[in-house]
N, C-alpha and C positions, 0 to 999 in steps of 0.2 A: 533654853529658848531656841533652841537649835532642831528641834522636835521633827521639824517637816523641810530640813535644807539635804540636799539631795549630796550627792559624791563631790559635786563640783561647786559646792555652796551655796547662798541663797538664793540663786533665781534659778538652781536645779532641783527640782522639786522630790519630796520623799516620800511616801505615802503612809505612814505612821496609824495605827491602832490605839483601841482605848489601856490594853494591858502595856506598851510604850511607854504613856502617859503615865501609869500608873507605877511601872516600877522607878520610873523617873522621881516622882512624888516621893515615893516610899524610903527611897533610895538617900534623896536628899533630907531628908525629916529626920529619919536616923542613925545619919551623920550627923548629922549637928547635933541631935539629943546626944548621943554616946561621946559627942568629942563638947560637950558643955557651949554651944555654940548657940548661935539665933540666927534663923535666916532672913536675908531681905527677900522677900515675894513680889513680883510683878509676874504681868502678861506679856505686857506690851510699852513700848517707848518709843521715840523718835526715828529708831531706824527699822522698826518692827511695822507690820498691817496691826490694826483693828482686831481687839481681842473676838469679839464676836464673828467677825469676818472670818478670822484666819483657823479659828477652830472648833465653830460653831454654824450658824445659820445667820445671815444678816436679813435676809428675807423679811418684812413686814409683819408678816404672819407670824415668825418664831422670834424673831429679832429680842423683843423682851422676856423671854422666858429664860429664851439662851443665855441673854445680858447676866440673868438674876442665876442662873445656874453656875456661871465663871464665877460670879460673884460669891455667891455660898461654898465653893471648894475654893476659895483663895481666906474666903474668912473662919472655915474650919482647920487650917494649920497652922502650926507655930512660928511664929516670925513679925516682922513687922511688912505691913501691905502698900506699896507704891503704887499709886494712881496715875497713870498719864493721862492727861487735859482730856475731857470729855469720854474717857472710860468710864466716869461716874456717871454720865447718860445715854451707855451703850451704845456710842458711838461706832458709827459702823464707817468702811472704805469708800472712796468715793466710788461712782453707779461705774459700769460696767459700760455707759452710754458715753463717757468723756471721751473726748478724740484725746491725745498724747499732748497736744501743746497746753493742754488744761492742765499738766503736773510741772509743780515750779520745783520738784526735787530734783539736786541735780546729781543722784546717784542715779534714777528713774532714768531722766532723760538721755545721763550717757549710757546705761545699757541699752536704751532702743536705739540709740545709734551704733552701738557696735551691732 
């Protein structure tokens, strides 16, 4: 889940690729196959963005295609699949238009203040 956190962690951004993603996948699938194991799968959770947002299109326009894309690579591997609250209706980040006192996170808020 660490995918796009840059040298200095999560608000240092990484620019990651789809071959990234994919040795990442790979990588964890057959681990667990070889060592007898099962994984737990998510995207996204409480200290995470918006699966759609953060590595897809949250845009109108692609918003549900994208949604259904995350969705079909998390239901094609082995494991069991963890939903966070309104992942199951592609819930996207909030708009790009909130001033900062609209976020009641308070990991959010003390990073804009440092």
């Amino acid at each position: 889940m660490m995918i796009d956190h840059g040298a200095e962690g999560i608000y240092s951004p990484y620019q990651w690729d789809l071959l990234d993603w994919k040795k990442i996948t790979e990588r964890w699938q057959t681990f667990m196959y070889e060592n007898d194991g099962w994984n737990a799968l998510y995207l996204e959770n409480h200290d995470q963005s918006r699966t759609v947002s953060r590595f897809a299109s949250d845009q109108p326009e692609h918003r549900t295609i994208c949604a259904k894309m995350l969705a079909t690579y998390m239901g094609f591997q082995a494991g069991t699949i963890f939903l966070y609250q309104g992942q199951e209706i592609g819930m996207a980040n909030v708009p790009d238009t909130w001033d900062i006192s609209e976020y009641k996170d308070i990991a959010t808020q003390n990073y804009w203040r440092e």
